[in-house]
NUDOLUM-41120 format. One record per residue (C-alpha): x negated, y, z; residue in three letters. Coordinates in nm, 2 decimals. Each point is the difference from the previous one (the first is absolute). Layout:
N
     east    north       up   res
        X        Y        Z   Ala
...
REM end
This chain:
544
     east    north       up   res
    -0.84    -6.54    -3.27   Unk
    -0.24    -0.10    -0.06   Unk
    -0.16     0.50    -0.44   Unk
    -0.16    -0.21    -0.03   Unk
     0.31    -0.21     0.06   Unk
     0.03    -0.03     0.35   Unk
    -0.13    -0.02    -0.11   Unk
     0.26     0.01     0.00   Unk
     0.07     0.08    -0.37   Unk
     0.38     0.69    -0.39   Unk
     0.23     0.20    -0.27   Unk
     0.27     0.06    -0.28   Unk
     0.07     0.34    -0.18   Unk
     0.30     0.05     0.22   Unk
    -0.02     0.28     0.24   Unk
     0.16    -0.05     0.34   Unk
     0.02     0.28     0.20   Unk
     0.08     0.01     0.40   Unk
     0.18     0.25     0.16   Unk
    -0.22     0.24     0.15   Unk
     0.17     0.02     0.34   Unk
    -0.12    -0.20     0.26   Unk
     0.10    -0.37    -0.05   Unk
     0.25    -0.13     0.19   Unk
     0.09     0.33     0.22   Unk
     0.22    -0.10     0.24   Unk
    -0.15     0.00     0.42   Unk
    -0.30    -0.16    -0.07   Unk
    -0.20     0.36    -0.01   Unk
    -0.17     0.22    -0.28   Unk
    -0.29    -0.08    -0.17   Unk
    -0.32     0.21     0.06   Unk
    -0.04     0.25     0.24   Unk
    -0.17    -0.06     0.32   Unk
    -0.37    -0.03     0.03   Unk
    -0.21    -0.15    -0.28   Unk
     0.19     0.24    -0.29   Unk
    -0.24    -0.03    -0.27   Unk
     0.09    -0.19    -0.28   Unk
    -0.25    -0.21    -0.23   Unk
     0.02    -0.12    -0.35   Unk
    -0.13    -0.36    -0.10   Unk
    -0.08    -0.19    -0.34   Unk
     0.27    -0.24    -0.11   Unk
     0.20    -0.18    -0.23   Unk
     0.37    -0.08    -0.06   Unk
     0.14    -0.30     0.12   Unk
     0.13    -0.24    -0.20   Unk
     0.34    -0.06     0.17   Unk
     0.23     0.22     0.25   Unk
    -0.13    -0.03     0.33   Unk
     0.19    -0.29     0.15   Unk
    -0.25    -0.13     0.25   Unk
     0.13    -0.36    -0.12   Unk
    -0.03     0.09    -0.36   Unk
    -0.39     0.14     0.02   Unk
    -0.31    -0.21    -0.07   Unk
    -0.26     0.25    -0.12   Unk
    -0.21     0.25     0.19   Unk
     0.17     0.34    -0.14   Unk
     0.31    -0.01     0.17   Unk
    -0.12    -0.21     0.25   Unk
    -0.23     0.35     0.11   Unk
     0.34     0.15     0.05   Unk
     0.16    -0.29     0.16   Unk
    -0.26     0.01     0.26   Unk
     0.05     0.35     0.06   Unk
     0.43     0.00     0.03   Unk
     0.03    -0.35     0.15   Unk
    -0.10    -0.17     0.35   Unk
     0.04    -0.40     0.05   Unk
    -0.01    -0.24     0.27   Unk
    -0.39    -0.01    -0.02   Unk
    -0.24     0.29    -0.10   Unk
    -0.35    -0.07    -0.14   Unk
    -0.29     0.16     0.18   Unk
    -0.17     0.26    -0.23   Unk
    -0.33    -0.12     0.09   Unk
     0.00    -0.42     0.04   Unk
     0.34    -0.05    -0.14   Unk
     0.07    -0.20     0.32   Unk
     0.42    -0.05    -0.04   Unk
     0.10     0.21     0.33   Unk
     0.34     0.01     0.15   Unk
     0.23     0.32    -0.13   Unk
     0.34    -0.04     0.02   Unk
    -0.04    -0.32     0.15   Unk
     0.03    -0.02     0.37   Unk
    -0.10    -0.37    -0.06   Unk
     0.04    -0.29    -0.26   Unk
     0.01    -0.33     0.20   Unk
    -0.01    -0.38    -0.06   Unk
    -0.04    -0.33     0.10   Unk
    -0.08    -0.19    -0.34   Unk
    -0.11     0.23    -0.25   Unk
     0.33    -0.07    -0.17   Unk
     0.29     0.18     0.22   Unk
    -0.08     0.40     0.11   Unk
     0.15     0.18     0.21   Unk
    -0.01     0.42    -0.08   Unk
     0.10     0.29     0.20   Unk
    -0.04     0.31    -0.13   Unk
    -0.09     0.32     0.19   Unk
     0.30     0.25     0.10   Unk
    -0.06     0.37    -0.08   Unk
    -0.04    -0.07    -0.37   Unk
     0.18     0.20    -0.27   Unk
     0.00     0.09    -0.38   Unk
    -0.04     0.34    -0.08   Unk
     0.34     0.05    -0.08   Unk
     0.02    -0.03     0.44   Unk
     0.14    -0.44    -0.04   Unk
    -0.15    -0.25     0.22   Unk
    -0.22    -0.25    -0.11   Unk
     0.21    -0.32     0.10   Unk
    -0.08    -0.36    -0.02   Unk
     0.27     0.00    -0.27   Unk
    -0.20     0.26    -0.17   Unk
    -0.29    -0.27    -0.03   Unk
     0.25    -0.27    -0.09   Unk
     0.20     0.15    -0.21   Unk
    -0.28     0.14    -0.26   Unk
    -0.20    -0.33     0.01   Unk
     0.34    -0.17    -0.11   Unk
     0.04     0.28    -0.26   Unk
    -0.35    -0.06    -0.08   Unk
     0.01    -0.38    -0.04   Unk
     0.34     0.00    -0.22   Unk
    -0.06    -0.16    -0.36   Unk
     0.25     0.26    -0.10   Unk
    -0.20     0.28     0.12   Unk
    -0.29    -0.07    -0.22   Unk
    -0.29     0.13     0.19   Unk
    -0.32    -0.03    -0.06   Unk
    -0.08    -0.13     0.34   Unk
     0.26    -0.21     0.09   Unk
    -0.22    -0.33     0.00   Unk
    -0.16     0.17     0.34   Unk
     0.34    -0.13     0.18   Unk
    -0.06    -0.33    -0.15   Unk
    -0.14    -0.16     0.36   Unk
     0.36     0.06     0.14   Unk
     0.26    -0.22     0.02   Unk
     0.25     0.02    -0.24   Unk
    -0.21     0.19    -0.27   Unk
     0.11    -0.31    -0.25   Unk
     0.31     0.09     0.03   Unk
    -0.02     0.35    -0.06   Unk
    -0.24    -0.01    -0.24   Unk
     0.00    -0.31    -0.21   Unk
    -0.22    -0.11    -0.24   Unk
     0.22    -0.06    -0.24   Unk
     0.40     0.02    -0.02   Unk
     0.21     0.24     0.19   Unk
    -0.04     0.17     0.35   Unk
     0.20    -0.20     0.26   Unk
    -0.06     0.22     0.31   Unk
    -0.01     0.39     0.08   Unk
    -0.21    -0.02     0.30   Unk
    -0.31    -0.20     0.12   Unk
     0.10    -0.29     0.23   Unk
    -0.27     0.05     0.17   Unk
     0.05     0.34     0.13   Unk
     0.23     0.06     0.27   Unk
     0.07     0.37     0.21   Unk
     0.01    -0.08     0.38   Unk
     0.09     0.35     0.12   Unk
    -0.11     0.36    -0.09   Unk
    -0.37    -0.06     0.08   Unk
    -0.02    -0.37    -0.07   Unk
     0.00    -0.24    -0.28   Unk
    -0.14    -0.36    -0.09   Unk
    -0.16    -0.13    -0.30   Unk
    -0.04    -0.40    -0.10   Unk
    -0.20    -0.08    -0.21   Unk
     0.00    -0.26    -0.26   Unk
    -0.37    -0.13     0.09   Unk
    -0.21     0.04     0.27   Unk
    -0.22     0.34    -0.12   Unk
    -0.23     0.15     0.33   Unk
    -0.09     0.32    -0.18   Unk
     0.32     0.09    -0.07   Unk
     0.07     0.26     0.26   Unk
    -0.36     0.18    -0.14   Unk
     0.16     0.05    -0.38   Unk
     0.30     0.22     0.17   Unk
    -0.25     0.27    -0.07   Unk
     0.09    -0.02    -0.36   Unk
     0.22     0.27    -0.14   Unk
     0.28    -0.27    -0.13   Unk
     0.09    -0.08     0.37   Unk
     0.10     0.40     0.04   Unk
     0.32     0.10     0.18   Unk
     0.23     0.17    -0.20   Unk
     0.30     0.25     0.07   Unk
     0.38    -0.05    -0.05   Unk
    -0.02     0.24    -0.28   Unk
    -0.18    -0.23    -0.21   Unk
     0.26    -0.22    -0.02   Unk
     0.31     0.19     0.00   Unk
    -0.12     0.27    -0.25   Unk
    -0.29    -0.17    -0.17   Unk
    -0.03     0.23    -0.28   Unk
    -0.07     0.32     0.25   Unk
    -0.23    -0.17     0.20   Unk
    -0.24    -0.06    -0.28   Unk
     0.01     0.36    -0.11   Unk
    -0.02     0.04     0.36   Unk
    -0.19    -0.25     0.17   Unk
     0.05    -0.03     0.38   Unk
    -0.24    -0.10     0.23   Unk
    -0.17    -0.05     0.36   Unk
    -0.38     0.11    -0.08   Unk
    -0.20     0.29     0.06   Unk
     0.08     0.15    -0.33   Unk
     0.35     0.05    -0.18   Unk
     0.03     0.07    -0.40   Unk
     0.10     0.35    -0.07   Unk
     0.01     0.01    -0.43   Unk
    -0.16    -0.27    -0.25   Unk
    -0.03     0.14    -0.39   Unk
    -0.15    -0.34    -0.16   Unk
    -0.28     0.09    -0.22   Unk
    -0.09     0.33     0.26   Unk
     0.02    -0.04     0.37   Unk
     0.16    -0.12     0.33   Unk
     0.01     0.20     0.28   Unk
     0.01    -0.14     0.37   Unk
     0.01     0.20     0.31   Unk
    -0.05    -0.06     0.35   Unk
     0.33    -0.15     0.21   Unk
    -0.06     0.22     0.28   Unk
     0.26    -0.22     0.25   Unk
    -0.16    -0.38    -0.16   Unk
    -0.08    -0.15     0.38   Unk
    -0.29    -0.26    -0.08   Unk
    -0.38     0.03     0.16   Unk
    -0.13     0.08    -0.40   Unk
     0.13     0.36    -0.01   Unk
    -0.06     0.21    -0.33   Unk
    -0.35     0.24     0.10   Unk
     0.13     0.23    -0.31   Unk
     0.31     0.14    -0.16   Unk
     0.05    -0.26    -0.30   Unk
    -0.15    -0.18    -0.32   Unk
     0.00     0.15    -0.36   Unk
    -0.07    -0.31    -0.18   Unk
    -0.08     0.14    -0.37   Unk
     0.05    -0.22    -0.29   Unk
    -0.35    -0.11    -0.19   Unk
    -0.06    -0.25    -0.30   Unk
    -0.32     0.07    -0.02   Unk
    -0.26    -0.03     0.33   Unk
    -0.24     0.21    -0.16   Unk
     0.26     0.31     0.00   Unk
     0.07    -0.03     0.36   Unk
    -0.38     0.00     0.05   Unk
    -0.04     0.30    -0.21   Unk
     0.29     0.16     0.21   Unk
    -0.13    -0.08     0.29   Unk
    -0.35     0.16    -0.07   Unk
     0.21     0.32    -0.11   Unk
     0.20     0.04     0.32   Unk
     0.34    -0.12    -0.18   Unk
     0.01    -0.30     0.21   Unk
    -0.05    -0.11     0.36   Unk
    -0.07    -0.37    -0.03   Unk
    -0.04    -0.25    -0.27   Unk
    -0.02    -0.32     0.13   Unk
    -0.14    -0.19    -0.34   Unk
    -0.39     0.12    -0.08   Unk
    -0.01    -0.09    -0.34   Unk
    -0.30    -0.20    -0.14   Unk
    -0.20     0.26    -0.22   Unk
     0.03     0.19     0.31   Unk
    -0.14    -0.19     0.28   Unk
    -0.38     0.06    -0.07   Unk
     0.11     0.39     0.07   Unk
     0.25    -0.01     0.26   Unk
    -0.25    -0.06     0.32   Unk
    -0.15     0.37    -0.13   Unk
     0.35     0.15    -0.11   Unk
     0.13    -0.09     0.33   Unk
    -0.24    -0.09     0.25   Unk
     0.16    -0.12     0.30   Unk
     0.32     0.06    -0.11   Unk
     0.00    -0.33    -0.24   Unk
     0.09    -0.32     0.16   Unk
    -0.06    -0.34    -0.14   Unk
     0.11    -0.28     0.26   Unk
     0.07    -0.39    -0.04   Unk
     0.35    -0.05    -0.08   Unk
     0.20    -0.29    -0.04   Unk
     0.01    -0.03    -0.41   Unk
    -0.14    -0.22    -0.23   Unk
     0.02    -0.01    -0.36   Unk
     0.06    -0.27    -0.23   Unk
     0.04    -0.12    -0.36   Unk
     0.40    -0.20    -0.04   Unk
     0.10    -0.19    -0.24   Unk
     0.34    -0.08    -0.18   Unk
     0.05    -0.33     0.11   Unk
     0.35     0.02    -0.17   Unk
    -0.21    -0.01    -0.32   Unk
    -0.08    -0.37    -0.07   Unk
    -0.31     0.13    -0.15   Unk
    -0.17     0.06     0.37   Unk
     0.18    -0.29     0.17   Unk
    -0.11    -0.31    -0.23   Unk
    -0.21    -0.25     0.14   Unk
    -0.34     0.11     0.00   Unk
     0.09     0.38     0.03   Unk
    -0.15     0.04     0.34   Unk
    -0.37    -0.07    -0.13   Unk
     0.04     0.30    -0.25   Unk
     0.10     0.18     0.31   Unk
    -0.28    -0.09     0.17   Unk
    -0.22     0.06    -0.26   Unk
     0.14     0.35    -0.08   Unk
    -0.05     0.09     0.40   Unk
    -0.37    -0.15    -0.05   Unk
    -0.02     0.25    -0.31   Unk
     0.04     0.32     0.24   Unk
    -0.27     0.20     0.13   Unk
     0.13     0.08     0.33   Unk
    -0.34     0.17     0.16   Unk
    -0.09     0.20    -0.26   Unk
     0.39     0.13    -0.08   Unk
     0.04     0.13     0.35   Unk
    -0.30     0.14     0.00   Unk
    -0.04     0.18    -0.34   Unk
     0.42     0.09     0.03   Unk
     0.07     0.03     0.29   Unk
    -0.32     0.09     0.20   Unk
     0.04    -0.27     0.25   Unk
     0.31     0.10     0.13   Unk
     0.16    -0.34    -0.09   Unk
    -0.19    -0.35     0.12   Unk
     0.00    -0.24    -0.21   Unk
     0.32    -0.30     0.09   Unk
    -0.14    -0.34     0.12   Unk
     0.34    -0.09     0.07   Unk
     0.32     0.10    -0.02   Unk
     0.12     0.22     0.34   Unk
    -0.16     0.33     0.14   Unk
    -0.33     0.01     0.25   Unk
     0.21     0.21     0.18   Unk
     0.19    -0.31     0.12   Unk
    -0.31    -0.14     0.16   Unk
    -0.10    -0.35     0.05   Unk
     0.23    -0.03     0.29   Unk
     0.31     0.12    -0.24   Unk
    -0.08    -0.21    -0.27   Unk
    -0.29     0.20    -0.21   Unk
    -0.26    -0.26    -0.15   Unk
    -0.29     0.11    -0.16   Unk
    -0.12    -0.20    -0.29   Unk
     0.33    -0.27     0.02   Unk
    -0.01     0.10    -0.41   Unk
    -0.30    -0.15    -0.02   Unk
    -0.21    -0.01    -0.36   Unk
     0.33     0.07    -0.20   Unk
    -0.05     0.37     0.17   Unk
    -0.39     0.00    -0.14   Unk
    -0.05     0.13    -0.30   Unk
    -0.16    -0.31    -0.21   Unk
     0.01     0.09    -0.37   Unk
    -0.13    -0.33    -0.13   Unk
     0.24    -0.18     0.23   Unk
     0.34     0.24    -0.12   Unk
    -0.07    -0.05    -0.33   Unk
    -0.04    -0.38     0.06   Unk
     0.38     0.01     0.16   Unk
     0.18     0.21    -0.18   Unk
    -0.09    -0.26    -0.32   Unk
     0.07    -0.28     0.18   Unk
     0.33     0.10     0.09   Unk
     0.05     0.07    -0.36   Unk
    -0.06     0.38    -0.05   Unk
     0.16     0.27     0.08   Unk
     0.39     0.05    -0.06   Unk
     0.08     0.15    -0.33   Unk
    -0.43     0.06     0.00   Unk
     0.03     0.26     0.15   Unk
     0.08     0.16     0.37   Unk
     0.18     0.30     0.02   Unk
    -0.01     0.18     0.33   Unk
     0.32     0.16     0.08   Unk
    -0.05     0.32     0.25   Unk
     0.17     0.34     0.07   Unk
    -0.20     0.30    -0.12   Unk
     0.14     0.27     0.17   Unk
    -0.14    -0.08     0.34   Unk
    -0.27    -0.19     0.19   Unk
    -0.29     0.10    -0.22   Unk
     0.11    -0.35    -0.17   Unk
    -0.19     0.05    -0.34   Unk
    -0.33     0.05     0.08   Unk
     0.00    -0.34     0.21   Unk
     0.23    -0.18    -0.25   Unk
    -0.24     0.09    -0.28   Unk
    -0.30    -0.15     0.23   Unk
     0.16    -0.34     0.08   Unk
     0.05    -0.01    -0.35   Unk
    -0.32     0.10    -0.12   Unk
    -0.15    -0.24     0.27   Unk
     0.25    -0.32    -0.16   Unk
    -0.14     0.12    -0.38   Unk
    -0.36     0.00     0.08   Unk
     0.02    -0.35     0.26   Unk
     0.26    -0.18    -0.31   Unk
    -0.24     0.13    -0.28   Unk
     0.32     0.16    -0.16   Unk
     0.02     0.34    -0.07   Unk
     0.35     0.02     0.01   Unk
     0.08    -0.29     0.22   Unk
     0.20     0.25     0.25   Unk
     0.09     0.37    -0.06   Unk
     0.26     0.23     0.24   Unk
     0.36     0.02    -0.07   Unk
     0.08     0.32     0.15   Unk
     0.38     0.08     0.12   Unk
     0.13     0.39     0.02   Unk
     0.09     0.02     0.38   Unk
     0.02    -0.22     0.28   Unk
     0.40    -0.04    -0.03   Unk
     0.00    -0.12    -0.34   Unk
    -0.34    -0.28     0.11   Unk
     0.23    -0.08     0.26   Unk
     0.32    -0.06    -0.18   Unk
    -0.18    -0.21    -0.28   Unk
    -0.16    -0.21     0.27   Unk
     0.37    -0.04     0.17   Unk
     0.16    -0.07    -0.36   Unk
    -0.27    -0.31    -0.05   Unk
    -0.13     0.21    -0.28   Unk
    -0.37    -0.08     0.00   Unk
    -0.21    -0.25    -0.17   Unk
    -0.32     0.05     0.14   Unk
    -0.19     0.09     0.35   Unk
     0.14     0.30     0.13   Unk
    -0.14     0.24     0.30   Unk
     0.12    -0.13     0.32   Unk
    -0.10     0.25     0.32   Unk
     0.15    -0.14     0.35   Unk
     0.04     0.20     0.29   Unk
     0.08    -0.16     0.33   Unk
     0.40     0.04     0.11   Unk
    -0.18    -0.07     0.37   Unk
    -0.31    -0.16     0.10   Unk
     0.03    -0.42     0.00   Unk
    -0.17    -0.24    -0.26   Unk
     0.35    -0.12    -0.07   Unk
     0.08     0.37    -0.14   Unk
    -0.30    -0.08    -0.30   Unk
     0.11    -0.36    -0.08   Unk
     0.40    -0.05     0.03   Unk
     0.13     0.30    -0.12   Unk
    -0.28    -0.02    -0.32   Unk
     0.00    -0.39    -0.11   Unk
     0.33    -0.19     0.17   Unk
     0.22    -0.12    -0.21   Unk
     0.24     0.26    -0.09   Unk
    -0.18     0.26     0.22   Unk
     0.15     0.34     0.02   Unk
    -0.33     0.13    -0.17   Unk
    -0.09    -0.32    -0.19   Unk
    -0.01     0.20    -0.32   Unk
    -0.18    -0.28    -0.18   Unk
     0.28    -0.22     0.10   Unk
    -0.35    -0.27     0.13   Unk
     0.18    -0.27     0.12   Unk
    -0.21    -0.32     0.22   Unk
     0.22    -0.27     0.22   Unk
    -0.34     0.00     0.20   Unk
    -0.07     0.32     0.06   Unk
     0.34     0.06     0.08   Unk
     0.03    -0.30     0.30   Unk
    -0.37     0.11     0.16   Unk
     0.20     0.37     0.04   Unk
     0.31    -0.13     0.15   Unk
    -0.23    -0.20     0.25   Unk
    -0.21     0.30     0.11   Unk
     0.31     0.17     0.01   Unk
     0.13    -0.26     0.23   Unk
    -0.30     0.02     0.24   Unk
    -0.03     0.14     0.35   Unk
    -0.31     0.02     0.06   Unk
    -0.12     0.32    -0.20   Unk
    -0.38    -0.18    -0.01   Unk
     0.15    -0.29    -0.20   Unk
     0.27     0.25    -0.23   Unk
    -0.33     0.20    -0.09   Unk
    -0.17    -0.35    -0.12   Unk
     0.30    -0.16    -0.16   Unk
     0.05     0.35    -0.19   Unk
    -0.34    -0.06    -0.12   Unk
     0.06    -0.34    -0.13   Unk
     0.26     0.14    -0.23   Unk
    -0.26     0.25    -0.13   Unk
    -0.24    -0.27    -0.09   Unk
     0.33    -0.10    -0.25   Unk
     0.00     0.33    -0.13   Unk
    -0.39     0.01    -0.05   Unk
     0.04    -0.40    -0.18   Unk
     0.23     0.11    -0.24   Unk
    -0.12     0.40     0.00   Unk
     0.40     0.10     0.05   Unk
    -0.15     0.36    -0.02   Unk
    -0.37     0.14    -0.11   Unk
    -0.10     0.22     0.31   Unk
    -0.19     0.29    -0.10   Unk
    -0.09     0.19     0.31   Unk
     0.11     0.12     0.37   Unk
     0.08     0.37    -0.07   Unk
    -0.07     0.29     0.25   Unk
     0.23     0.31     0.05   Unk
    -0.12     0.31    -0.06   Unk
     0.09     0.32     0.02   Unk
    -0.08     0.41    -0.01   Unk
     0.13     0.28     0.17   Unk
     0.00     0.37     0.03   Unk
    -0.17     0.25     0.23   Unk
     0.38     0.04     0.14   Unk
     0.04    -0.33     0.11   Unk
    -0.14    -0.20     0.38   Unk
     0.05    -0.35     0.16   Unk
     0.03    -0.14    -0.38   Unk
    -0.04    -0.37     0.00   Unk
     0.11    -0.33    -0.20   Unk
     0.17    -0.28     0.19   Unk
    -0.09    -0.39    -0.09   Unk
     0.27     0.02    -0.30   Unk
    -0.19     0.33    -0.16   Unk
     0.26     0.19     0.11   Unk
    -0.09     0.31     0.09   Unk
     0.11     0.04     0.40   Unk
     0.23     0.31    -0.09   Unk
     0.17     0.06     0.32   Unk
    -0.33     0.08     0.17   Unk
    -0.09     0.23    -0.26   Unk
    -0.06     0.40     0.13   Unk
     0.02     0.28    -0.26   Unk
    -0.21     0.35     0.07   Unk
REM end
């Protein structure tokens, strides 16, 4: 979902506009009203596609995902622990067959039940090569998703094999390896329900999106605003504490800052850089910076012969042997990033698959040594490396500008690296989808839920859903499908980390550093906090 892409990884001219009634009307009750009527407004940006749970990747609309949509599994705000939500309970014998009954008393806004085959039916919408959606390879551990969603030729099935409805509050899923963690990724926004409506009148649902959350969309102006509001009859444990969400449209994280500090603004959850040796004074206890589940990293275009000739990997090494880390996050970013010695999130811990130091000395920054590296492996592409990064968000400049700096000074070349700077984060992302690149570009993960698996497969698998880079290693790609295959979570975690030793050997990806989210808010705001994925915790928000 991983803003970051998380972290996930927003943003044409074209203005959609939602109706301003409630969405979805019908018996499911109004929207605000009740306790809690205050409503707050929030930094954020545009998402890159409508919000089609199966069709999101990147942290924007995955903040309002969150908010309008509830899954089988919820992620704890505070330890990401996968909890059950919807589930009643996901059972097996072999870590290949599940069984899944869903809880009754369930409904959309628009007053359906949630079903089984409201589970069924949107992960086989969600899967379908014909679909195209961005997240379909997350349904590629069922049965049947070769079928659906070839490789190559024609779709030869409508429907996952490996999904079958039981009754109302019951369904089954095979899957096409063994995979013990799969019942903790149900968290993930893909695996949403969705409504009848989406199907039969797909065009009104997404100027009117239908959901099960706490929140339901009330308008959307792209470029401007959304507005959410409170569901007042949504029946979950994670009630909204206020009325709704304005979530206010920024390219630039220094002008929510500034609007925040002028009252225009209740909560901007990304301090930007030139701000963070201020905020602690600006704000006082009303700034949060906690350990999140982000890391960023340098890709590559491995579609570009260039980076993926024999010898490549040492001028990848030596480049991540050219970078500063220490002295970036601390000059930048005022400590509030750690410096990567590998590539997952401390927040995992040791027990979830976090390794401190697995990069070893390719993560040390060794100018005699990069230098040394990048010539043996016969110089930089084109001589000279072109970061490619989004400007409009992130505070992505300043630390683009460093690394570079850093890669100048260690190579002895002055203009060994420089920024390539990209208007908005839409157009970065379309470029990166349209294998447009031919350098590094900026390459921020979130976490979709908290397993080692979610910072290797998804990233560096052959084909991966998020493999921008299009990296592709026979051996890194067998170690996954054996950890995947494992039982024992102990020996997953291990086996995960085996595969990460791959991605280290042949430095798939330069990480950078873990990232912590931060956030400010307004004297009108209480109970503010960031879960795991940097999300701020918006249903436990209280306005006044």
């Amino acid at each position: 979902m991983g803003g970051v892409t998380h972290a996930r990884w927003a943003a044409g001219a074209v203005v959609v506009a939602l109706a301003a009634t409630g969405c979805g009307g019908g018996s499911g009750g109004g929207y605000g009203g009740g306790s809690g009527d205050g409503v707050l407004s929030s930094s954020w940006g545009d998402p890159q596609n409508p919000l089609e749970p199966a069709n999101t990747n990147e942290v924007q609309g995955g903040k309002v995902l969150d908010m309008i949509f509830r899954g089988l599994k919820k992620y704890d705000p505070r330890t990401g622990k996968a909890q059950d939500w919807l589930a009643r309970s996901i059972d097996t014998k072999d870590s290949q067959n599940f069984t899944v009954r869903v809880k009754d008393g369930w409904t959309f806004s628009n007053g359906e039940k949630v079903t089984a085959r409201s589970f069924v039916d949107a992960w086989n919408y969600g899967a379908s090569l014909r679909n195209n959606q961005k997240n379909a390879y997350f349904f590629g551990y069922i049965d049947g998703y070769d079928k659906v969603h070839p490789a190559g030729g024609a779709q030869s099935a409508d429907t996952l094999s490996g999904l079958k409805v039981v009754d109302d509050h019951t369904f089954t899923v095979r899957l096409n390896q063994k995979f013990s963690g799969f019942p903790d990724t149900l968290g993930y926004a893909a695996f949403a329900p969705l409504p009848r409506i989406f199907y039969t009148d797909h065009a009104a649902w997404l100027k009117r999106p239908v959901g099960n959350g706490p929140y339901a969309v009330e308008s959307y102006t792209r470029g401007s605003q959304m507005n959410l509001r409170k569901w007042d009859a949504y029946p979950g444990a994670d009630k909204a504490q206020n009325g709704g969400v304005t979530l206010k449209v920024y390219t630039d994280n220094n002008t929510a800052y500034t609007d925040l500090m002028a009252g225009n603004l209740d909560l901007a959850d990304d301090i930007p850089a030139a701000q963070l040796k201020n905020v602690r004074s600006d704000l006082g206890d009303r700034y949060i910076n906690t350990p999140a589940g982000i890391i960023q990293t340098l890709a590559f275009p491995y579609y570009d012969k260039a980076w993926n000739k024999p010898g490549a990997e040492k001028v990848r090494t030596g480049l991540s042997m050219a970078i500063n880390r220490e002295q970036i996050t601390e000059r930048i970013f005022d400590r509030t990033r750690t410096p990567a010695t590998d590539w997952t999130s401390p927040v995992l811990g040791t027990a979830g698959g976090f390794k401190a130091g697995l990069c070893g000395p390719a993560c040390q920054y060794d100018p005699a040594r990069a230098k040394k590296l990048v010539k043996e492996g016969g110089g930089i592409p084109g001589g000279q490396v072109r970061i490619t990064y989004n400007a409009d968000t992130g505070s992505h400049r300043e630390w683009v500008d460093a690394v570079c700096n850093s890669i100048n000074n260690a190579l002895g070349d002055s203009r060994a690296c420089v920024g390539n700077p990209v208007g908005t984060f839409a157009d970065y992302r379309n470029r990166i989808g349209q294998h447009e690149l031919r350098g590094p570009f900026r390459a921020g993960w979130q976490m979709d839920y908290p397993l080692i698996q979610n910072f290797l497969q998804p990233l560096y698998y052959t084909n991966a859903s998020s493999n921008d880079g299009k990296w592709s290693d026979p051996d890194f790609d067998d170690l996954v499908d054996q950890a995947n295959a494992q039982t024992d979570p102990a020996k997953a975690v291990s086996t995960f980390q085996k595969a990460e030793e791959v991605v280290r050997d042949k430095m798939a990806a330069i990480p950078l550093w873990y990232q912590n989210g931060s956030a400010g808010y307004s004297e009108r705001l209480s109970h503010v906090a960031l879960n795991p994925f940097s999300v701020p915790v918006y249903n436990e928000i209280k306005v006044g």
